[in-house]
NUMITI-978546 format. One record per residue (C-alpha): residue in one letter; y, x, z. Coordinates in Angstrom, 1 decimal. Layout:
<selo: A	py: Y	px: X	pz: Z>
...
END
This chain:
<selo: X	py: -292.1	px: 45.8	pz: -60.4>
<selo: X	py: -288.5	px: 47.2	pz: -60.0>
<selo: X	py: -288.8	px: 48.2	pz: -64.2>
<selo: X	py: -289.8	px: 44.4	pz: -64.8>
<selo: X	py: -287.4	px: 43.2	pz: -63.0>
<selo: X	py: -284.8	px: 45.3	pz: -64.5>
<selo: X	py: -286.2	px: 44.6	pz: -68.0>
<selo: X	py: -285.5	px: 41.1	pz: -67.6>
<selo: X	py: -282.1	px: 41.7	pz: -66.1>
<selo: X	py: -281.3	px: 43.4	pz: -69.1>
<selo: X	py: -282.9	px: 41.0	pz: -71.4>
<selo: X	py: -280.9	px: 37.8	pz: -69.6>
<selo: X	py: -277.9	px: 39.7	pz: -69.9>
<selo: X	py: -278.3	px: 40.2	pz: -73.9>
<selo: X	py: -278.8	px: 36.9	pz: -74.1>
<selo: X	py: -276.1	px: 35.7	pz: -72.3>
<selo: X	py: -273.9	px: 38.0	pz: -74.1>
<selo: X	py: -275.3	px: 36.9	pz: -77.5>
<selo: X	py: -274.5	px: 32.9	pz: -76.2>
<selo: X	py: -271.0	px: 33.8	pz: -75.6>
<selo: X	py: -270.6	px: 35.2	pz: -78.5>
<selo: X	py: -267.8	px: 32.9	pz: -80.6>
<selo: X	py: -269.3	px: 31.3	pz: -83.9>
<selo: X	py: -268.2	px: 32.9	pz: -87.0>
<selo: X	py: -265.7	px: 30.5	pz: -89.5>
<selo: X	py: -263.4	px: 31.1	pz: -91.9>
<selo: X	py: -260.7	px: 28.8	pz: -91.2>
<selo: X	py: -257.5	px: 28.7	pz: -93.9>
<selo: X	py: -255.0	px: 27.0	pz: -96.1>
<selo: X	py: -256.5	px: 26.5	pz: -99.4>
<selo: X	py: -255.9	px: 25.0	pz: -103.3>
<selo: X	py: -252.4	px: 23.4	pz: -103.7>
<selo: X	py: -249.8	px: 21.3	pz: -102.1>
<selo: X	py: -249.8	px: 17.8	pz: -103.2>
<selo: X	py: -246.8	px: 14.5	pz: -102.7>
<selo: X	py: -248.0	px: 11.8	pz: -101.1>
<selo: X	py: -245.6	px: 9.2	pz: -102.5>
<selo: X	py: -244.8	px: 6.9	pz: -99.2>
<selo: X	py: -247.5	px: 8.4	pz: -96.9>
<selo: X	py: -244.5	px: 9.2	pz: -94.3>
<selo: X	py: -242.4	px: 7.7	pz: -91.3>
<selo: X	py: -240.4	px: 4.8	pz: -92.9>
<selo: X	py: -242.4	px: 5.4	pz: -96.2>
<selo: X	py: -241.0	px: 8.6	pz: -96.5>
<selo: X	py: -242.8	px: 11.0	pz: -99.1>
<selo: X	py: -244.3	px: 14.6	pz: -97.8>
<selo: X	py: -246.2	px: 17.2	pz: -99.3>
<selo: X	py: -250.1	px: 17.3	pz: -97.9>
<selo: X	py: -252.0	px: 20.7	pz: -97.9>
<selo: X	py: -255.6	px: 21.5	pz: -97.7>
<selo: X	py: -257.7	px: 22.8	pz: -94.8>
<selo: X	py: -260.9	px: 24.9	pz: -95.4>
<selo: X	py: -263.3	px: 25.1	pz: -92.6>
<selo: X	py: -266.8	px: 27.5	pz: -93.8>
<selo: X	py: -269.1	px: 28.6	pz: -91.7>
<selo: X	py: -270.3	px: 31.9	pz: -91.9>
<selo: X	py: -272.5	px: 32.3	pz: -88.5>
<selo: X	py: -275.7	px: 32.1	pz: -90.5>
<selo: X	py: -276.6	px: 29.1	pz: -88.0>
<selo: X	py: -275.8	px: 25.3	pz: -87.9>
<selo: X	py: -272.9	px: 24.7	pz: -85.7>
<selo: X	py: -270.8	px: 21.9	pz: -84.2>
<selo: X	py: -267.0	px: 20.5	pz: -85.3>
<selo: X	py: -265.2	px: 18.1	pz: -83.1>
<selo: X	py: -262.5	px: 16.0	pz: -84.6>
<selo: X	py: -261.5	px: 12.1	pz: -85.9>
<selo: X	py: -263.2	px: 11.0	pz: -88.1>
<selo: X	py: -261.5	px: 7.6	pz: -90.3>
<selo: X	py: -264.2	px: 5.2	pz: -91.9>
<selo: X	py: -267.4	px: 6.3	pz: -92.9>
<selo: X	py: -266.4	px: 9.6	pz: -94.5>
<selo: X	py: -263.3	px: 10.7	pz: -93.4>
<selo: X	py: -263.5	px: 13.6	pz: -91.0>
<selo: X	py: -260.5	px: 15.8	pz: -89.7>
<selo: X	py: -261.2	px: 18.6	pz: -88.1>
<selo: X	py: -257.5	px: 19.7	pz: -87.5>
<selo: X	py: -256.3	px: 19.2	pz: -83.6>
<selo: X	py: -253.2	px: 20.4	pz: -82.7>
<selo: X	py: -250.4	px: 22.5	pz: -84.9>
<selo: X	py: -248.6	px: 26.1	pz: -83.6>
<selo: X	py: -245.7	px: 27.6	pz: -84.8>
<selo: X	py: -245.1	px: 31.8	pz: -83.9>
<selo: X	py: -242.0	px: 31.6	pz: -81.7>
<selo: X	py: -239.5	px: 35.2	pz: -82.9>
<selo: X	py: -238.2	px: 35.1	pz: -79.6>
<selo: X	py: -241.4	px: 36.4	pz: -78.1>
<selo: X	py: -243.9	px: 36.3	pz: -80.8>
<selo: X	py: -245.9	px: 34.2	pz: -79.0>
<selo: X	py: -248.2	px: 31.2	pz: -80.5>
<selo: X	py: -246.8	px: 28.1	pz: -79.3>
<selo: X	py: -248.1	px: 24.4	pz: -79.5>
<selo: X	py: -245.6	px: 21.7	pz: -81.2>
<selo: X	py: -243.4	px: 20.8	pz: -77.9>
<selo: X	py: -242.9	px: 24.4	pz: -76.7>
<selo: X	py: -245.8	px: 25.4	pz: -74.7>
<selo: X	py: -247.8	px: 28.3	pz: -75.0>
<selo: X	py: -251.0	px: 26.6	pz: -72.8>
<selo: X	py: -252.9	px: 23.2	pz: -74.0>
<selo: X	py: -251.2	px: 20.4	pz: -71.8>
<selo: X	py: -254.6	px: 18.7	pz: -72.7>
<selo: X	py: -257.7	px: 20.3	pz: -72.2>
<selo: X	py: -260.9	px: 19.8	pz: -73.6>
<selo: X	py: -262.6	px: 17.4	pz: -71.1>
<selo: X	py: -259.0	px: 15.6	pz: -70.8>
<selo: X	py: -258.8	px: 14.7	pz: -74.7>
<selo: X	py: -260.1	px: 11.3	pz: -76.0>
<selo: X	py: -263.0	px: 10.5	pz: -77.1>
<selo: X	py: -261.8	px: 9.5	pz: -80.7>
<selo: X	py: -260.5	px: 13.5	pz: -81.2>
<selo: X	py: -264.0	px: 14.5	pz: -80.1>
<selo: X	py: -266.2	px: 12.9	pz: -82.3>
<selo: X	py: -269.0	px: 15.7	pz: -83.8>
<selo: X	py: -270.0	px: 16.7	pz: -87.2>
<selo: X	py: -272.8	px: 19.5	pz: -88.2>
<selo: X	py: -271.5	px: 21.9	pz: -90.2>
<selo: X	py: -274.3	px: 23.8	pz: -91.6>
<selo: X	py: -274.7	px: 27.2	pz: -92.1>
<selo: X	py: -272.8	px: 28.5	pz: -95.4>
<selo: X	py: -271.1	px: 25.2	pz: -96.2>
<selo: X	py: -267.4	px: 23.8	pz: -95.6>
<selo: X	py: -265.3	px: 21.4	pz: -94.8>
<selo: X	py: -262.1	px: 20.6	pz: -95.7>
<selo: X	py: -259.2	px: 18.3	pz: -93.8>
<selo: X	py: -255.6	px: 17.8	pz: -95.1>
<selo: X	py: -252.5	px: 18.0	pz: -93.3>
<selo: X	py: -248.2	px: 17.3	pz: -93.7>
<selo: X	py: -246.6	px: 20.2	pz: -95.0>
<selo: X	py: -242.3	px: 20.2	pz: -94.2>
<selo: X	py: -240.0	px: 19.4	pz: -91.6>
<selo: X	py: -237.8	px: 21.3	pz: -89.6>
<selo: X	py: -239.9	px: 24.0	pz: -88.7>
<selo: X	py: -240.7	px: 25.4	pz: -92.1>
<selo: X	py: -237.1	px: 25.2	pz: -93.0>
<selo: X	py: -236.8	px: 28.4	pz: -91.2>
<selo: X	py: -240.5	px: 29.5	pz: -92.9>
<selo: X	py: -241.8	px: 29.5	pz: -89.4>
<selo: X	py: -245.3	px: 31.1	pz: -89.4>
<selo: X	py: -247.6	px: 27.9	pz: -88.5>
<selo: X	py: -251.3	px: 27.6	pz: -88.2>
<selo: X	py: -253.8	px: 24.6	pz: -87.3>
<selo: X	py: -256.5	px: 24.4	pz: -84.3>
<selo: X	py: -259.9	px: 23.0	pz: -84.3>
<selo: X	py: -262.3	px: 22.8	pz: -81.5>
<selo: X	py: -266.2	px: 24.2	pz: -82.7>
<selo: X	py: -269.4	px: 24.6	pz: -80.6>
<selo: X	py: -272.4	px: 26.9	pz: -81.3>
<selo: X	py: -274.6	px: 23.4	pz: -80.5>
<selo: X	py: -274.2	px: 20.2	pz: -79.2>
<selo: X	py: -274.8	px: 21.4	pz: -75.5>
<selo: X	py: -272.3	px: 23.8	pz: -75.6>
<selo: X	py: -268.2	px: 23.4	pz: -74.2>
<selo: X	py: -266.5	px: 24.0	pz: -77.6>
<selo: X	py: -264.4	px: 27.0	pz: -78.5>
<selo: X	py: -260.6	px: 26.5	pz: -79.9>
<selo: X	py: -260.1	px: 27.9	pz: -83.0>
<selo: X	py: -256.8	px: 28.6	pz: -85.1>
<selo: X	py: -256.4	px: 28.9	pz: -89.3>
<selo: X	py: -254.8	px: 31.5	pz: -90.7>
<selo: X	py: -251.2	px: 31.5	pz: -90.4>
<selo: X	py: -249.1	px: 30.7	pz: -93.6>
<selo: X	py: -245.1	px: 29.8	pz: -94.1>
<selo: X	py: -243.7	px: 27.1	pz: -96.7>
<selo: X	py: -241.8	px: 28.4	pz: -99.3>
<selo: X	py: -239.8	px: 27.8	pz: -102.6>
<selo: X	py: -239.9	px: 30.9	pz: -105.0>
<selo: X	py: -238.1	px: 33.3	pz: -102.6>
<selo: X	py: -236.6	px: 30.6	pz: -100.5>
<selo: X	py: -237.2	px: 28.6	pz: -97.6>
<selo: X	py: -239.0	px: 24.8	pz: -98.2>
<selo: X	py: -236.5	px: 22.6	pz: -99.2>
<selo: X	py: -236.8	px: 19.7	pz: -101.9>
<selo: X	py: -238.1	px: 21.1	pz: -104.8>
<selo: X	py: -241.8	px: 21.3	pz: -104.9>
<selo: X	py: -243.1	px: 23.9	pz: -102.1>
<selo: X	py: -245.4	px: 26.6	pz: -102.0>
<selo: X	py: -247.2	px: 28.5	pz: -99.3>
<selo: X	py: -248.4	px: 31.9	pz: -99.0>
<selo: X	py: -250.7	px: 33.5	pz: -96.0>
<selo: X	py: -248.7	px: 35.7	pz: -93.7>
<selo: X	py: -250.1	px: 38.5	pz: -91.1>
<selo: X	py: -249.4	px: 37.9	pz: -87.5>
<selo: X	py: -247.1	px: 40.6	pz: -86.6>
<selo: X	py: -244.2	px: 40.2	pz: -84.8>
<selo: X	py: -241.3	px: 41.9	pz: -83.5>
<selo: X	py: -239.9	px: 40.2	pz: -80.0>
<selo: X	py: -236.4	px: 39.5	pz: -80.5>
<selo: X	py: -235.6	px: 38.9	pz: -76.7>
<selo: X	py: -235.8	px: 41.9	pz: -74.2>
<selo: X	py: -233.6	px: 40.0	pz: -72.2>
<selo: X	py: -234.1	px: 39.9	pz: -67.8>
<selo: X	py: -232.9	px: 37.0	pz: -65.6>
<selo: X	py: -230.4	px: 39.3	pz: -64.4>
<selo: X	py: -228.6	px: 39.3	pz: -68.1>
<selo: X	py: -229.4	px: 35.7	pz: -67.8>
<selo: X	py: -225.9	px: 33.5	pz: -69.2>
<selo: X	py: -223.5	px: 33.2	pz: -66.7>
<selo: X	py: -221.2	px: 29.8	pz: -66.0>
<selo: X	py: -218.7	px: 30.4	pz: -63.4>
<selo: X	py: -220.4	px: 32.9	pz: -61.7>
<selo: X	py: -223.2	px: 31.0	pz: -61.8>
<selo: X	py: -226.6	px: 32.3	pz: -63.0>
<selo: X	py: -230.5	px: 32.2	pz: -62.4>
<selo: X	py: -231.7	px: 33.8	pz: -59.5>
<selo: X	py: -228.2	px: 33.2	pz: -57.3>
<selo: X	py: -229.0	px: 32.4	pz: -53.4>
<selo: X	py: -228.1	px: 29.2	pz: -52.3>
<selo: X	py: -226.3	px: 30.8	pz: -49.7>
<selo: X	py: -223.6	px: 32.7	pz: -52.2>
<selo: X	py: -223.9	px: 29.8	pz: -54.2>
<selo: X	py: -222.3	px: 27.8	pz: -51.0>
<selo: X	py: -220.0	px: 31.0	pz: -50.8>
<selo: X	py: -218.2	px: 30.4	pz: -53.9>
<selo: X	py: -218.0	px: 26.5	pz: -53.2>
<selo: X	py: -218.4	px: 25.7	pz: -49.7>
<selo: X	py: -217.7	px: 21.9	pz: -50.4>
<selo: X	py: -220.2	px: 21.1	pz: -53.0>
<selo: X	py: -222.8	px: 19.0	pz: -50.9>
<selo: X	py: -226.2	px: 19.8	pz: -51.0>
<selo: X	py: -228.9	px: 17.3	pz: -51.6>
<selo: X	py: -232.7	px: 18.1	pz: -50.5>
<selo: X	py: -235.5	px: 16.2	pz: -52.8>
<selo: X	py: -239.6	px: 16.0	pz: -53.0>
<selo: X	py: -239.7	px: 18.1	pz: -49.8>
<selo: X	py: -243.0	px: 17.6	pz: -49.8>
<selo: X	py: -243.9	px: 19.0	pz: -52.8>
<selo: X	py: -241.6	px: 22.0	pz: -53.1>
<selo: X	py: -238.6	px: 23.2	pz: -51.5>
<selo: X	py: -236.5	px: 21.7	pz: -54.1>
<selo: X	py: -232.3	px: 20.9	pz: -53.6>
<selo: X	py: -229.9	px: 20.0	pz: -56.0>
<selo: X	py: -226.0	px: 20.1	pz: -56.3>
<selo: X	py: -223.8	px: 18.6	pz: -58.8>
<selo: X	py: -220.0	px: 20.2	pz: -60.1>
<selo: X	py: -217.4	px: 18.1	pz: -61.9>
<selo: X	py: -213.7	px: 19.5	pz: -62.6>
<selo: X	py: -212.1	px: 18.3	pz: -65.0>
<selo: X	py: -209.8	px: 21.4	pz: -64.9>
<selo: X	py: -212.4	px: 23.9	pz: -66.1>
<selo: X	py: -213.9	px: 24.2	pz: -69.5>
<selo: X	py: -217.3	px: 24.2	pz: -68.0>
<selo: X	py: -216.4	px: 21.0	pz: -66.6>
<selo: X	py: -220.0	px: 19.4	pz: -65.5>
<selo: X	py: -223.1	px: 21.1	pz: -63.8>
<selo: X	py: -226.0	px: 20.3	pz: -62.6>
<selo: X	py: -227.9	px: 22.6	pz: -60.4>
<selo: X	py: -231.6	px: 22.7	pz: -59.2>
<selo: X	py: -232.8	px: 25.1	pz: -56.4>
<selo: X	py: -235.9	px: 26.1	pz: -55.4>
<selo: X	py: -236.6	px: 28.4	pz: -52.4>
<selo: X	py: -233.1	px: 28.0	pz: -52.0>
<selo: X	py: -232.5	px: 30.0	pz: -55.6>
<selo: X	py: -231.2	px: 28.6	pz: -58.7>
<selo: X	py: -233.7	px: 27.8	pz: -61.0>
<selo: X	py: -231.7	px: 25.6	pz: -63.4>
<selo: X	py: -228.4	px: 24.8	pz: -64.9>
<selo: X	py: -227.2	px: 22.3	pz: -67.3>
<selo: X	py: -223.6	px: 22.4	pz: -68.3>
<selo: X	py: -220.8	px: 20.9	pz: -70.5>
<selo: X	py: -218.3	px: 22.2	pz: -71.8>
<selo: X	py: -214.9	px: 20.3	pz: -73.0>
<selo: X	py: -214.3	px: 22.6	pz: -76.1>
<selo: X	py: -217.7	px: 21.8	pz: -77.1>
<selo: X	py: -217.0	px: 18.0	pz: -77.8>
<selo: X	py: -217.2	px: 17.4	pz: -81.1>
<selo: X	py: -218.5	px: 20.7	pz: -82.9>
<selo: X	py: -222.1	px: 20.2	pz: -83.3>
<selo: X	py: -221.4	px: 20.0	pz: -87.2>
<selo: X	py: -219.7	px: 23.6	pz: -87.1>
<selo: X	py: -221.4	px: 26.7	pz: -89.0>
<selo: X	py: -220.8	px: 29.1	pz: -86.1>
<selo: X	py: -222.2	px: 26.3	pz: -83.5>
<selo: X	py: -224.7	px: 28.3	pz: -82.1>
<selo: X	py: -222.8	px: 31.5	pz: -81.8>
<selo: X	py: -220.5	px: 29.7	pz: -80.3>
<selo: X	py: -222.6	px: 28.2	pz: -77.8>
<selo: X	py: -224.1	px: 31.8	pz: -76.9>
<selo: X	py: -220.4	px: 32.8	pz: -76.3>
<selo: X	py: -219.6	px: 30.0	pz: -73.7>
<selo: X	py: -222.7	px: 30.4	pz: -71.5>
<selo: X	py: -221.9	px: 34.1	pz: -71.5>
<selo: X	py: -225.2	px: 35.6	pz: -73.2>
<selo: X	py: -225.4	px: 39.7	pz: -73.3>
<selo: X	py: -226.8	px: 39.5	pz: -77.1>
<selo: X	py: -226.9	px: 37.2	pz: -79.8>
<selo: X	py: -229.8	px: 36.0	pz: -81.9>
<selo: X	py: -230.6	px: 33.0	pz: -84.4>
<selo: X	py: -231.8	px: 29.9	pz: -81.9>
<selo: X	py: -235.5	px: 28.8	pz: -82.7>
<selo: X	py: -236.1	px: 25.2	pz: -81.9>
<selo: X	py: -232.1	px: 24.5	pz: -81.0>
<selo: X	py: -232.6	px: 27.2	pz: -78.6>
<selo: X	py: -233.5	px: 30.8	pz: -77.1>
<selo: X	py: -236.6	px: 31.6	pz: -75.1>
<selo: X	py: -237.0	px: 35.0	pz: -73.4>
<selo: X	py: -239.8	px: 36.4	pz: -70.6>
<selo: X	py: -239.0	px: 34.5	pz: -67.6>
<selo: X	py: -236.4	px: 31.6	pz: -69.1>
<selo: X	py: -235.4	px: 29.3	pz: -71.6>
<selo: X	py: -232.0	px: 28.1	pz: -72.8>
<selo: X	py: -232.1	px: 24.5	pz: -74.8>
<selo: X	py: -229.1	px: 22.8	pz: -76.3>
<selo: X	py: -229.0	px: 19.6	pz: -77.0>
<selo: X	py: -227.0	px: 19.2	pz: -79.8>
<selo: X	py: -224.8	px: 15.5	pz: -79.8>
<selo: X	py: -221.1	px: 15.0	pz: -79.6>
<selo: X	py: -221.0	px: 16.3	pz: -76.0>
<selo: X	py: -223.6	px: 19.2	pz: -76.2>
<selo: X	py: -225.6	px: 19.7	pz: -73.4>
<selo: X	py: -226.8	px: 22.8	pz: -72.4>
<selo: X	py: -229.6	px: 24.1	pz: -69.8>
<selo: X	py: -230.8	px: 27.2	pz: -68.9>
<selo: X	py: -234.2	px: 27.0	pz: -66.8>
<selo: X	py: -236.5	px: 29.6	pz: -65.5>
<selo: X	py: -240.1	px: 28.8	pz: -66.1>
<selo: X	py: -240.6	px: 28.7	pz: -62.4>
<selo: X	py: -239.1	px: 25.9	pz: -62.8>
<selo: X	py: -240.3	px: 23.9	pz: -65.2>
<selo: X	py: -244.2	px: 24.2	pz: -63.5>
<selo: X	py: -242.7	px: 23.1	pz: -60.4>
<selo: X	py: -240.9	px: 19.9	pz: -62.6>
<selo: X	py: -244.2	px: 19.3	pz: -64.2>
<selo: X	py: -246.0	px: 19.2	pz: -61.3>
<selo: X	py: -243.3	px: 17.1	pz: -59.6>
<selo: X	py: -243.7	px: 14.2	pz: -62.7>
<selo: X	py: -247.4	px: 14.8	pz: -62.6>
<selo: X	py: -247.5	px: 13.4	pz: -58.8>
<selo: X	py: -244.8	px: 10.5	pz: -59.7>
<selo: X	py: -247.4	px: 9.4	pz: -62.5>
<selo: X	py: -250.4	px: 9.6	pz: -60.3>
<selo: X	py: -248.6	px: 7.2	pz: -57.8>
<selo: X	py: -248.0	px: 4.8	pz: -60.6>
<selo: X	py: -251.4	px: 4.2	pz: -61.9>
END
């Protein structure tokens, strides 16, 4: 009795490991770009690349997309860019996690199409931007099921880069070549070589923060969702002249700051250097997405006549998000 029952053990857990096995797809750029005259925001003209999906699981299997009229089917979800700074896969706002999940999404980026065994399918997508200016490594996602009872599985295309002979996309016609996924981090930088403004940095205690300037008041918010407090510096006499400052657990967990010799140089060739210079980073590197990202925080500049910058841990920002998540679900 105990061999049948073990038998069957053995059998359930074959099976199960055979269900969660991952459907087998091929899932790449293919053919040639082509200009879509007018397609764009405002009319604008952009070059459109091809999507090949093929299914090579020997089985039928389930893709999830939009479909447009009575043929039209994309299968393509979401785009990723490969951020240098950590060589980390990152969705098109910055985040390395789905804001949406699967059961959150609509019902019109869920519609289903059998793919069958050994056939294809193929989706087009925008080629250019800002992004591929600096032949960012980019790839596509798609959502595909072994059967219709099944959750899906995310899936990502091969990553490629947009190029121009040996040069980044620009306005002659661009090209595209398939690139490998390896990555060299460019940040190995701590909280504690975090930049520095006045004597300010991430991780300072509120209670040498009130050290240094005993009569900045000290303003308490959402209490009852985190321990969350707030101070605000203006001197006109210092270069760093306005900051904001967020605490949580009584630690700094953002700054945003403005600096006076900053107005007015957002069209300069060393305006990122100089930016890095200001806050007081240990090292330099070339800014990804008008800023740097490291482990445990992120610098973004915001890059107008009086350039903003803030330097947040990511503490933080899951406390913020949670914080706005609340504010929306009094709303509704």
């Amino acid at each position: 009795m105990r061999k049948i029952t073990l038998s069957i053990f053995l059998l359930f857990l074959t099976f199960s490991a055979a269900q969660a096995q991952a459907p087998k797809v091929k899932f790449y750029p293919y053919g040639d770009l082509v200009l879509c005259k007018g397609c764009g925001h405002a009319r604008s003209d952009y070059w459109r690349l091809k999507f090949r999906l093929e299914n090579i699981s020997g089985k039928d299997l389930v893709v999830y997309g939009r479909k447009y009229g009575d043929s039209d089917f994309n299968f393509m979800n979401q785009i990723q860019y490969k951020n240098p700074h950590l060589c980390e896969w990152q969705y098109g706002s910055g985040e390395s996690e789905r804001r949406v999940s699967w059961k959150e999404m609509s019902k019109d980026e869920r519609v289903p199409v059998v793919l069958k065994a050994g056939q294809y399918l193929e989706s087009e997508n925008g080629i250019g931007g800002f992004y591929y200016l600096d032949a960012t490594p980019t790839r596509f996602t798609t959502f595909i099921a072994a059967d219709a009872e099944s959750e899906p599985l995310e899936y990502f295309s091969e990553p490629y880069i947009g190029l121009v002979g040996d040069r980044p996309l620009a306005n002659e016609k661009p090209q595209y070549k398939i690139v490998d996924d390896t990555c060299v981090p460019q940040c190995a930088i701590s909280i504690d070589q975090s930049p520095n403004v006045r004597g300010i940095r991430l991780g300072l205690r509120l209670s040498e923060f009130q050290r240094q300037f005993p009569k900045l008041e000290i303003n308490a918010l959402h209490q009852d969702l985190a321990n969350y407090k707030t101070s605000y510096l203006f001197d006109w006499k210092e270069d760093a002249y306005s900051i904001n400052l967020v605490f949580l657990d009584d630690v700094v967990q953002s700054i945003e700051v403005q600096f006076k010799s900053l107005k007015g140089s957002r069209r300069r060739t060393d305006f990122y250097p100089l930016i890095a210079h200001k806050i007081g980073m240990s090292s330099y590197w070339q800014p990804f997405r008008a800023g740097w990202e490291c482990k445990d925080f992120i610098v973004d500049v915001v890059a107008n006549d009086d350039p903003t910058i803030t330097i947040r841990t990511k503490a933080y920002l899951k406390v913020r998000d949670m914080i706005n998540n609340e504010h929306i679900k009094r709303m509704k």
